[in-house]
N, C-alpha and C positions, 0 to 999 in steps of 0.2 A: 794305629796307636799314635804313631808320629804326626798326625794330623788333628788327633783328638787334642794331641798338646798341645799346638798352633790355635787351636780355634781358644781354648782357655786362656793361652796367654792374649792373646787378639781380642778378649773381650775385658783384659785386667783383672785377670779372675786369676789366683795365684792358689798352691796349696795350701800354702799356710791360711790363706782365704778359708777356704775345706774344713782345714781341719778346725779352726776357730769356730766356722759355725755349727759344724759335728760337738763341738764340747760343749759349744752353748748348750742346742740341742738336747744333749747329753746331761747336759746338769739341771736345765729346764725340766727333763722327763724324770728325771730323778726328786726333785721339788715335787713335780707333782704326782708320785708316788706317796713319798711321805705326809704330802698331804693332804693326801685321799686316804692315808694310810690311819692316819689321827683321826681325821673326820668317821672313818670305818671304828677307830676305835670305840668311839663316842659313841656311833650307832649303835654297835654289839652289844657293850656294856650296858646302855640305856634300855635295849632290847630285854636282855636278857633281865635286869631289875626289873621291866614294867611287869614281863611274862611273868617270872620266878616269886617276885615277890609279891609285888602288888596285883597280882591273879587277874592283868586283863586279859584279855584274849590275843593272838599270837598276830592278828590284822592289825589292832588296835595298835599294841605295842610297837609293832614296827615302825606304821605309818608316825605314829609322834618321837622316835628314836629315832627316823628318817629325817623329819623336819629340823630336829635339832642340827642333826649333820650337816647340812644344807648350810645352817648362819655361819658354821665352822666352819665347814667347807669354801665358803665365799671369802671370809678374813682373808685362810689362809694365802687362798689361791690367787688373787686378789693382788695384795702385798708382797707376799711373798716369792710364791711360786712364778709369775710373773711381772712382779715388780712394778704393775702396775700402779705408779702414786698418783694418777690424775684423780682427783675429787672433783670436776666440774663433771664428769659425766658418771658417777657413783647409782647416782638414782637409778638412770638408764641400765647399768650393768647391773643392778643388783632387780630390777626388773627382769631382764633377763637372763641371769643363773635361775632366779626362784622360779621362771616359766620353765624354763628344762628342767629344775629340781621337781614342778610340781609333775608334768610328764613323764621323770621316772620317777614319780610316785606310784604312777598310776601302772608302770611298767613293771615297778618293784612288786606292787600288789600281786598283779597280775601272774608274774612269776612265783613269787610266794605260793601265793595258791596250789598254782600247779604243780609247783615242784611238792609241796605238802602235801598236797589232798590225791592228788594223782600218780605222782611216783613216791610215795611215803620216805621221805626225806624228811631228818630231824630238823627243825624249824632254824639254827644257826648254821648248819651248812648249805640250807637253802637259801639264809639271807649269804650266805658269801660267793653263792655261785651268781643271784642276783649283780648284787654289787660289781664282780669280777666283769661282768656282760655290758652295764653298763660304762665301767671306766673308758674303754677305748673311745667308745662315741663321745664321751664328755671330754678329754683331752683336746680334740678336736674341734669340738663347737668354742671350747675356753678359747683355746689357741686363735683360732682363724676367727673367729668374731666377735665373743663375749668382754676378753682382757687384748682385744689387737690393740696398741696403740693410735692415737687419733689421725696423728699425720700419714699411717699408711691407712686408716679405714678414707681420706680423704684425697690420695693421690689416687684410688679405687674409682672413685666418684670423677676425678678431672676437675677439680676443685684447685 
């Protein structure tokens, strides 16, 4: 124990160090619950309108109630959730969210189906168990690559 503190203070790494970046962290994961939470709102809702009302079918509806979430989902996360304000590399990052948005499209589908057609699951708690599957992985690609800031995707490189 008494060595594991030596080596911490030895490298100027202090608790309060810890626990600053635990809150970040902490408040970072919590942005991006809420807004994934929004963007899920938008989807269900739009889901549930294309299905309910406008009688398309429960693929159809999804995959275009999916897309919407997606431009939401980018604002937020984006701005927000991250705090990312660079616009010189916008293009770039909005190319690649829509690339994993459109990959779980294709996973969203994919599970849809399954969960519907093969373990007869009502169509909105199949998109939420979809959805719930997907967030972890997508916190992760935002975080580490999509919304990293420039100067550490650049110390990465030895730049």
């Amino acid at each position: 124990m008494l060595n594991s503190r030596l080596f911490v203070r030895a490298q100027g790494f202090t608790f309060r160090d810890a626990f600053a970046y635990l809150y970040t962290r902490k408040v970072t994961i919590a942005k991006f619950v809420a807004s994934g939470s929004t963007a899920a709102a938008v989807e269900f809702s739009l889901l549930y309108v294309l299905k309910e009302y406008a009688g398309l079918h429960y693929l159809i509806s999804s995959s275009i109630a999916f897309c919407v979430a997606v431009v939401v989902g980018f604002t937020l996360q984006k701005f927000w959730t991250f705090e990312n304000r660079e616009l010189d590399r916008i293009q770039r990052q909005a190319i690649q969210y829509f690339a994993l948005g459109l990959t779980n499209l294709g996973i969203n589908a994919v599970l849809m189906y399954l969960l519907v057609e093969n373990f007869h699951l009502w169509y909105m708690l199949a998109q939420v168990l979809a959805c719930g599957m997907l967030a972890c992985n997508n916190f992760l690609m935002y975080n580490l690559f999509i919304f990293k800031p420039e100067a550490e995707n650049l110390d990465e490189l030895g730049e």
